[in-house]
PyMOL commands that place a pseudoatom at each C-alpha (Angstrom):
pseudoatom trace, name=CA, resn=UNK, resi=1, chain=A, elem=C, hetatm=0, pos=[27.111, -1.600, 3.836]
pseudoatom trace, name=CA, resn=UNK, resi=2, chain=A, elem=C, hetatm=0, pos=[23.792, 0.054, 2.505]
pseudoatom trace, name=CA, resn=UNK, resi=3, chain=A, elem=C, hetatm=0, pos=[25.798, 3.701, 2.395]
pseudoatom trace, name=CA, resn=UNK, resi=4, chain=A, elem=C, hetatm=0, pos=[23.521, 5.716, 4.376]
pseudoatom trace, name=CA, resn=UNK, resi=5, chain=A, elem=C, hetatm=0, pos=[22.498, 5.087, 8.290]
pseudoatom trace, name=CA, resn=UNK, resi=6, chain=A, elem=C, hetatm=0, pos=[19.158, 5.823, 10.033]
pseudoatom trace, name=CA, resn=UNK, resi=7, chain=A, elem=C, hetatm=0, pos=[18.376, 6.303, 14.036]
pseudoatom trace, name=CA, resn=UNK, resi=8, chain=A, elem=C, hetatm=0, pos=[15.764, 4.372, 14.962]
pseudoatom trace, name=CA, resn=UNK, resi=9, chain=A, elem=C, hetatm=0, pos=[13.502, 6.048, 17.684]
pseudoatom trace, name=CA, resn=UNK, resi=10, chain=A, elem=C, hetatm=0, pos=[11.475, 4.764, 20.535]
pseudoatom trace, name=CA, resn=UNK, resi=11, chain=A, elem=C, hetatm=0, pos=[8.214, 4.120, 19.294]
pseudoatom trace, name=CA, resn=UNK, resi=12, chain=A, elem=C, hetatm=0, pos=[5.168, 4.861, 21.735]
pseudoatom trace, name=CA, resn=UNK, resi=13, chain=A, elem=C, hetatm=0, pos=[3.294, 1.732, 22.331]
pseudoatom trace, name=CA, resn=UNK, resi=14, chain=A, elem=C, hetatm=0, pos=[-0.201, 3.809, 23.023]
pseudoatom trace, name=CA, resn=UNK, resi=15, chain=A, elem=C, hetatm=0, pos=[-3.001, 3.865, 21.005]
pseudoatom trace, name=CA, resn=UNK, resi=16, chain=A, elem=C, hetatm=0, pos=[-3.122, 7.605, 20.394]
pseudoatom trace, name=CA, resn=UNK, resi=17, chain=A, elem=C, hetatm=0, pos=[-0.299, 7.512, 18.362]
pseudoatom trace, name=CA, resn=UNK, resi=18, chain=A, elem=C, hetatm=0, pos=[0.025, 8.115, 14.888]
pseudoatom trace, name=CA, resn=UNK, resi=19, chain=A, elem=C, hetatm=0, pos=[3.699, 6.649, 13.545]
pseudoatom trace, name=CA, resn=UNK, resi=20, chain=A, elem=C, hetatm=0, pos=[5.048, 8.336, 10.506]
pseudoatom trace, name=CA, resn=UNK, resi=21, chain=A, elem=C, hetatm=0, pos=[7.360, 7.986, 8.024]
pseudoatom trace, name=CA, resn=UNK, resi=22, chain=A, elem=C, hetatm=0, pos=[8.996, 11.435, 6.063]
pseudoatom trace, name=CA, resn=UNK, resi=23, chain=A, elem=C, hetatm=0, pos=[10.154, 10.454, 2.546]
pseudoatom trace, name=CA, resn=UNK, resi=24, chain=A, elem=C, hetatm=0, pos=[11.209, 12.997, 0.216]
pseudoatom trace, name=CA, resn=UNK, resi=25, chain=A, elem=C, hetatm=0, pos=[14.893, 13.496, -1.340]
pseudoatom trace, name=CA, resn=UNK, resi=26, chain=A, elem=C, hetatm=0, pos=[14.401, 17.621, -0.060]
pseudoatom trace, name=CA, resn=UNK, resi=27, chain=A, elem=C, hetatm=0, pos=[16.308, 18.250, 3.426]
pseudoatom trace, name=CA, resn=UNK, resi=28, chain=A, elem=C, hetatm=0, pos=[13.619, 22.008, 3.323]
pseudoatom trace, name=CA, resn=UNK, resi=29, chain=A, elem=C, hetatm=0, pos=[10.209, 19.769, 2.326]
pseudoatom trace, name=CA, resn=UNK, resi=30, chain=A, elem=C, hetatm=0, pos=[11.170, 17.277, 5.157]
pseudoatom trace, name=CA, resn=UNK, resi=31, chain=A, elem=C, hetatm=0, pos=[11.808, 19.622, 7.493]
pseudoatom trace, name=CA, resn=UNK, resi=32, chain=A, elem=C, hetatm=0, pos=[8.605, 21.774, 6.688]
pseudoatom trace, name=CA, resn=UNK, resi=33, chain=A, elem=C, hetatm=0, pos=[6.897, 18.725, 6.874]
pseudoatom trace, name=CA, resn=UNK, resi=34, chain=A, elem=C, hetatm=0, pos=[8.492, 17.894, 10.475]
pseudoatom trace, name=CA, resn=UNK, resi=35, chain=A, elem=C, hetatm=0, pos=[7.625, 21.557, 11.481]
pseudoatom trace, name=CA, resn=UNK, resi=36, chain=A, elem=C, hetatm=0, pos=[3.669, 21.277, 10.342]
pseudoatom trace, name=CA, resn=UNK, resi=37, chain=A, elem=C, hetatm=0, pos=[3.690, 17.640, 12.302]
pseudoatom trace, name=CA, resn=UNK, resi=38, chain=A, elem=C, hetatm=0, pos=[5.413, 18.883, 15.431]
pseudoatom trace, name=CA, resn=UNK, resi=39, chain=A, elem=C, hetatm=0, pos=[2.246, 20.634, 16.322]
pseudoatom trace, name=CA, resn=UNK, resi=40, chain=A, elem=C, hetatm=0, pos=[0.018, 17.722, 16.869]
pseudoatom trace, name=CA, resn=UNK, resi=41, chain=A, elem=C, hetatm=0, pos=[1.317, 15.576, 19.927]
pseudoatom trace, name=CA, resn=UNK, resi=42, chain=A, elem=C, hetatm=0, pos=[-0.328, 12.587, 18.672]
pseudoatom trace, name=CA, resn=UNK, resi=43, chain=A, elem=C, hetatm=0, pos=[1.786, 12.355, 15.451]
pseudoatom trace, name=CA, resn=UNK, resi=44, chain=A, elem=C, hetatm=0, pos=[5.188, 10.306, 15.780]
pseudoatom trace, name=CA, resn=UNK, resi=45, chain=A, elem=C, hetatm=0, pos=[8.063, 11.267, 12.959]
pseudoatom trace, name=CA, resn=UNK, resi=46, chain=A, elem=C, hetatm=0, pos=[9.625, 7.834, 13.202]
pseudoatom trace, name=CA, resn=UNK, resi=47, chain=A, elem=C, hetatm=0, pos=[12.031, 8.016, 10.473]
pseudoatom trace, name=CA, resn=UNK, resi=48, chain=A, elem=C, hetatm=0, pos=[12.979, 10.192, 7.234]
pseudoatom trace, name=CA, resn=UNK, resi=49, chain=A, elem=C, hetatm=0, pos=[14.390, 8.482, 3.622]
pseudoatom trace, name=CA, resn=UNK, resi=50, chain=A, elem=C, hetatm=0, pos=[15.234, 10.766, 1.337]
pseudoatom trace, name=CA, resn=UNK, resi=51, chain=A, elem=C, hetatm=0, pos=[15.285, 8.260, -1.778]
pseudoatom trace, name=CA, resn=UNK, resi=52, chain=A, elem=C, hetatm=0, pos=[12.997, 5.102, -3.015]
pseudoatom trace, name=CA, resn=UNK, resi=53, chain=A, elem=C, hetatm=0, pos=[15.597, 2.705, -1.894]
pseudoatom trace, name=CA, resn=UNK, resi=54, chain=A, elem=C, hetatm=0, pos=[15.862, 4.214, 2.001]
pseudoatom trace, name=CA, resn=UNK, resi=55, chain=A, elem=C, hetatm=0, pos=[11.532, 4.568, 1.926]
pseudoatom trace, name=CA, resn=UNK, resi=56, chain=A, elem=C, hetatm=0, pos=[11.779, 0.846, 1.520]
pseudoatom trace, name=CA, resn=UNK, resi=57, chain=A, elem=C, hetatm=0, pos=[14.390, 0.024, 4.094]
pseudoatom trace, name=CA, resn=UNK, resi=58, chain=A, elem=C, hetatm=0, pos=[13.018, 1.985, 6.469]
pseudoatom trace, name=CA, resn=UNK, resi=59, chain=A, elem=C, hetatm=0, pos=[9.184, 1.352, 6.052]
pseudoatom trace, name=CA, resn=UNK, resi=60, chain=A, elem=C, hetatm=0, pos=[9.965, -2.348, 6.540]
pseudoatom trace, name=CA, resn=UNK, resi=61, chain=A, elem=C, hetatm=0, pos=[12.402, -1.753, 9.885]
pseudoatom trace, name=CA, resn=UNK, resi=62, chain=A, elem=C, hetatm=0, pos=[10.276, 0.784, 11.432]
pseudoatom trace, name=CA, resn=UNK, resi=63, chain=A, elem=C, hetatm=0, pos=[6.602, -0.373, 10.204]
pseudoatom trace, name=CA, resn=UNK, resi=64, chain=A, elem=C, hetatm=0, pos=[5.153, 2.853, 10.703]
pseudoatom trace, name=CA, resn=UNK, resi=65, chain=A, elem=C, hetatm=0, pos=[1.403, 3.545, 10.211]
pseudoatom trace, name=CA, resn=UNK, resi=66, chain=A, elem=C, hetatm=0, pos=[1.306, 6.467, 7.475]
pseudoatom trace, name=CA, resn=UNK, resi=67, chain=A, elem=C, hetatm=0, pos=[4.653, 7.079, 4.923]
pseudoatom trace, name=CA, resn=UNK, resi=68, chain=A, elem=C, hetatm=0, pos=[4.189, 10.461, 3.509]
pseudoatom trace, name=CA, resn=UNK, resi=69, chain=A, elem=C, hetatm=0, pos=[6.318, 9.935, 0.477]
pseudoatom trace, name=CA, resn=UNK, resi=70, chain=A, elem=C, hetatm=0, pos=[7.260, 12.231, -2.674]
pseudoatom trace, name=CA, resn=UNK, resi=71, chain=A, elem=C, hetatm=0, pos=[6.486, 10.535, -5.969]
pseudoatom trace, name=CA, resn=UNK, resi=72, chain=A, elem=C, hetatm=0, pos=[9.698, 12.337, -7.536]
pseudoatom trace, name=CA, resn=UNK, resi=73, chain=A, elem=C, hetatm=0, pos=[12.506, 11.151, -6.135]
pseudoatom trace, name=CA, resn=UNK, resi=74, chain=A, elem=C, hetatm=0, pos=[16.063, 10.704, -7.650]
pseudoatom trace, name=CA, resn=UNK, resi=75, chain=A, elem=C, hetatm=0, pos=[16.238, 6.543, -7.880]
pseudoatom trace, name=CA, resn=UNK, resi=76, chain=A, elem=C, hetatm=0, pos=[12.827, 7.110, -9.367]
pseudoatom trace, name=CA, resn=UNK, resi=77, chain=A, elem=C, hetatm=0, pos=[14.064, 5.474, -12.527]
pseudoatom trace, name=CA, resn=UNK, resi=78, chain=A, elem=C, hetatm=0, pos=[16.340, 2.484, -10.613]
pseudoatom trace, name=CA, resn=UNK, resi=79, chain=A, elem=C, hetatm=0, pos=[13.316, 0.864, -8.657]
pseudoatom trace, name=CA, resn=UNK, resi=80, chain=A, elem=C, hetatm=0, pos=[9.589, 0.093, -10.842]
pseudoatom trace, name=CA, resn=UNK, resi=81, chain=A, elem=C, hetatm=0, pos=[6.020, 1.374, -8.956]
pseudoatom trace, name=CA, resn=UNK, resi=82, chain=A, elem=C, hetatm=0, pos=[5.052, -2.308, -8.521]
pseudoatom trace, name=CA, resn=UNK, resi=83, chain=A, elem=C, hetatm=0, pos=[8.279, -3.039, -6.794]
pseudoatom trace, name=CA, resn=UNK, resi=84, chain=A, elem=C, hetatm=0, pos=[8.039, -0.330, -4.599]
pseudoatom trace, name=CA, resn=UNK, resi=85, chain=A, elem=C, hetatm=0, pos=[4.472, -1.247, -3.426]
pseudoatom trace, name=CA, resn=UNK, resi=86, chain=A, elem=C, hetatm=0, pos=[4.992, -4.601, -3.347]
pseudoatom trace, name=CA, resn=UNK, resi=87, chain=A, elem=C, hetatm=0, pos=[7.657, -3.589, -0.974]
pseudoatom trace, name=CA, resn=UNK, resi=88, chain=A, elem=C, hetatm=0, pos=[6.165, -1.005, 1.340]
pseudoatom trace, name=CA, resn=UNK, resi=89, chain=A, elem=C, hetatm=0, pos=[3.269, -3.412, 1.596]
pseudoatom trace, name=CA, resn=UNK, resi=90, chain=A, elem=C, hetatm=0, pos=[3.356, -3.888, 5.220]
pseudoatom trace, name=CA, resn=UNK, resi=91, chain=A, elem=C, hetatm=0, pos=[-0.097, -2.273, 6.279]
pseudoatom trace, name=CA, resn=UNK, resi=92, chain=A, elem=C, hetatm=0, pos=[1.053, 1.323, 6.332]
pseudoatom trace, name=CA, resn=UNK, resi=93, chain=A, elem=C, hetatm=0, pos=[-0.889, 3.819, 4.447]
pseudoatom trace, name=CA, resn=UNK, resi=94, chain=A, elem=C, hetatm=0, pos=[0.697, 5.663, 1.429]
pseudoatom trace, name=CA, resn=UNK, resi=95, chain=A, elem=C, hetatm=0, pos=[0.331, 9.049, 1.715]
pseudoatom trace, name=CA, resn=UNK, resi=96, chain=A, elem=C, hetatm=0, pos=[1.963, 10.797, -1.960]
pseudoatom trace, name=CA, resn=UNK, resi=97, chain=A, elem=C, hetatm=0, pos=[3.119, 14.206, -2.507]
pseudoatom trace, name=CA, resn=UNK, resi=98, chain=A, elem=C, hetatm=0, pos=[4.002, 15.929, -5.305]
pseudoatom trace, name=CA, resn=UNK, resi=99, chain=A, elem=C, hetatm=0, pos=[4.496, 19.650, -7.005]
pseudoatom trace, name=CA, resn=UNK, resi=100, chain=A, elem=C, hetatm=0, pos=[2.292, 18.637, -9.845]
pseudoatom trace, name=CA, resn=UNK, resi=101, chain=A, elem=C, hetatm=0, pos=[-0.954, 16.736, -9.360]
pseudoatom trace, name=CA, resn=UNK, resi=102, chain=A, elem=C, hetatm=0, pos=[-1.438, 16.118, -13.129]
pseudoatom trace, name=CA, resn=UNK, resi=103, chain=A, elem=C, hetatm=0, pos=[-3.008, 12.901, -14.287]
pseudoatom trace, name=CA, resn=UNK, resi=104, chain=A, elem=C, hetatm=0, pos=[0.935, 10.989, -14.605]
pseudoatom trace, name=CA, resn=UNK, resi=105, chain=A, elem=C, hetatm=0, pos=[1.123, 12.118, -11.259]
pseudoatom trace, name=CA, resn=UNK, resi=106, chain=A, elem=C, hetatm=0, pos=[-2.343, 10.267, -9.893]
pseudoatom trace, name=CA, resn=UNK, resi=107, chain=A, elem=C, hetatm=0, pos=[-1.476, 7.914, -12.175]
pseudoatom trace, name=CA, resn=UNK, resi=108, chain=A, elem=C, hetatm=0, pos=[1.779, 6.957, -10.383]
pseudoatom trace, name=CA, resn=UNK, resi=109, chain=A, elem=C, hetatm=0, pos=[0.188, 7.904, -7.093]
pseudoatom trace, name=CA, resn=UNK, resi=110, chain=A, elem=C, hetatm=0, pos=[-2.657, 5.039, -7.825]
pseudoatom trace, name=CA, resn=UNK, resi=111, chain=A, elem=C, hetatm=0, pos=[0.248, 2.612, -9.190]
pseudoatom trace, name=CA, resn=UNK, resi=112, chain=A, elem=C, hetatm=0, pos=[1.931, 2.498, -5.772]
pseudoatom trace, name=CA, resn=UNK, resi=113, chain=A, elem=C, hetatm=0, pos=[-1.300, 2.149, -3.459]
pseudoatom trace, name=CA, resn=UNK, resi=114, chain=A, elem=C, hetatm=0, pos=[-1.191, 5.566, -2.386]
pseudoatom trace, name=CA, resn=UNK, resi=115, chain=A, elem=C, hetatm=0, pos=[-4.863, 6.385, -0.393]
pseudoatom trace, name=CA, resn=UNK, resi=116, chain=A, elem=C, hetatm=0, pos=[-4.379, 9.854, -1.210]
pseudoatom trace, name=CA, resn=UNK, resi=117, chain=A, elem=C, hetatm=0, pos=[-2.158, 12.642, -3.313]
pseudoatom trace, name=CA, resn=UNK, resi=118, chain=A, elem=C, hetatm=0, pos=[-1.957, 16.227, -1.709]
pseudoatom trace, name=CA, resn=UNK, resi=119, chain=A, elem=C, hetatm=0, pos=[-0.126, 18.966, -3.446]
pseudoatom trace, name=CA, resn=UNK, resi=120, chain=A, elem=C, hetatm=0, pos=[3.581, 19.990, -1.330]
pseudoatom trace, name=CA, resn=UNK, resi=121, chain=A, elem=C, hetatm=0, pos=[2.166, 23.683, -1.777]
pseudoatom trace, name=CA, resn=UNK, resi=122, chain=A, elem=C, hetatm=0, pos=[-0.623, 22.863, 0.039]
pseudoatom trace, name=CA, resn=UNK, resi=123, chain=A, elem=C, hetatm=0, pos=[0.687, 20.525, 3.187]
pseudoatom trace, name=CA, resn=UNK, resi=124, chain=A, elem=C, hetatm=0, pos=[0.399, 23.361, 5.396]
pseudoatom trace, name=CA, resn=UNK, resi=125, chain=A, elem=C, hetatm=0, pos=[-3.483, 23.109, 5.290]
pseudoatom trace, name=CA, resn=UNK, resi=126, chain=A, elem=C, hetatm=0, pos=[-4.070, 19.592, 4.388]
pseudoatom trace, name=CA, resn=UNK, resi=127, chain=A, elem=C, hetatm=0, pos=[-1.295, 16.671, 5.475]
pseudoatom trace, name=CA, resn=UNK, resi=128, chain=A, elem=C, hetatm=0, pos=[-2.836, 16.671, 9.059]
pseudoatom trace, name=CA, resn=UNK, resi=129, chain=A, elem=C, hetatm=0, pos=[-6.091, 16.165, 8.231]
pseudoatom trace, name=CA, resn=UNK, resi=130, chain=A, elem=C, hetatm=0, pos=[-5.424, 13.450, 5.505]
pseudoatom trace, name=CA, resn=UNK, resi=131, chain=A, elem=C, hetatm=0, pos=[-2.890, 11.646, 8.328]
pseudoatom trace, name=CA, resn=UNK, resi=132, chain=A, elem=C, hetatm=0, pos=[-5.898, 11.472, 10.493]
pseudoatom trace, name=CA, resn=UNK, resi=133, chain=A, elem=C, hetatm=0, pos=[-8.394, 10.369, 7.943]
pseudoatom trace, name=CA, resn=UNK, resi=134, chain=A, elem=C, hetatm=0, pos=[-6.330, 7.292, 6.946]
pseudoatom trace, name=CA, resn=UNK, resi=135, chain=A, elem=C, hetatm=0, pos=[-5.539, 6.617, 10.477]
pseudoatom trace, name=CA, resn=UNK, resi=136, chain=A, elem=C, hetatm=0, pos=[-9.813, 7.210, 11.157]
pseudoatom trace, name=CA, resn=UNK, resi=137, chain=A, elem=C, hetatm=0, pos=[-10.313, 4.686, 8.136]
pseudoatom trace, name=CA, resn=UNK, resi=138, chain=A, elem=C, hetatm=0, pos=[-8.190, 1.672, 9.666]
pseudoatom trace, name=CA, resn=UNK, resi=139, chain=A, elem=C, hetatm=0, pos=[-9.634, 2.383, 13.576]
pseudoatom trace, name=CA, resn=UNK, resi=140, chain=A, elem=C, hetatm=0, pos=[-13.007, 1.926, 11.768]
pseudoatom trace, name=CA, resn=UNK, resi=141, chain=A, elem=C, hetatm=0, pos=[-12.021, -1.174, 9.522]
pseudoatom trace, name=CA, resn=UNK, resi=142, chain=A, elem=C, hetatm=0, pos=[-10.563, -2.487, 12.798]
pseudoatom trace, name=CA, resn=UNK, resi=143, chain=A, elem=C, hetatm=0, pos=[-13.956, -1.918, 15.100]
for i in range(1, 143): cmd.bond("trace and resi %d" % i, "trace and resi %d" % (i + 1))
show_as sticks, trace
zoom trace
């Protein structure tokens, strides 16, 4: 037994919708995070991890399109940046988060694939439009 359980929710099968994955080890980040998503009706919360080891789990049951995920995270030290991208490699976009945007932080960031590093004191203003920009990116890739 892994030690923790997930529910996995219905996934909308329309094109509209933006699946996302919530991973950060803070119960108050996720839930600000769930609070600044719930406005837009096109952006799923499909799951929430709130260590390395769950991220991966979960990214590869629930394949959603954008993990927002917290670069500091307690099992930081347990799992290495290449085997964490080498396992959330599934097509979603890595979205990283982190109180400190210095350059170990970009660094780290860059390590594990992440398209883009926004500041948690910031989210408010600027995780929906970064969700939709990686989500514009791959409709245009796709056209």
């Amino acid at each position: 037994m892994c030690g923790f359980s997930f529910e996995l929710r219905a996934i909308r099968n329309d094109d509209t919708s933006i699946t996302v994955l919530l991973a950060d080890d803070s119960e108050i980040v996720r839930r600000a995070i769930r609070q600044v998503l719930a406005t837009q009706s096109e952006i799923e919360i499909v799951g929430e991890a709130a260590d390395f080891g769950q991220t991966v789990l979960m990214a590869n049951t629930l394949k959603p399109q954008v993990i927002v995920l917290d670069l500091r995270m307690p099992d930081e030290t347990k799992i290495s940046s290449q085997h964490l991208k080498s396992h959330l490699n599934h097509g979603a976009h890595l979205l990283a988060i982190s109180f400190s945007n210095d350059d170990e932080s970009k660094k780290l960031a860059e390590n594990l694939g992440a398209a883009i590093l926004l500041d948690k004191m910031a989210l408010g203003e600027t995780l929906i439009p970064a969700i939709r920009e990686l989500c514009q990116k791959r409709a245009a890739a796709a056209a």
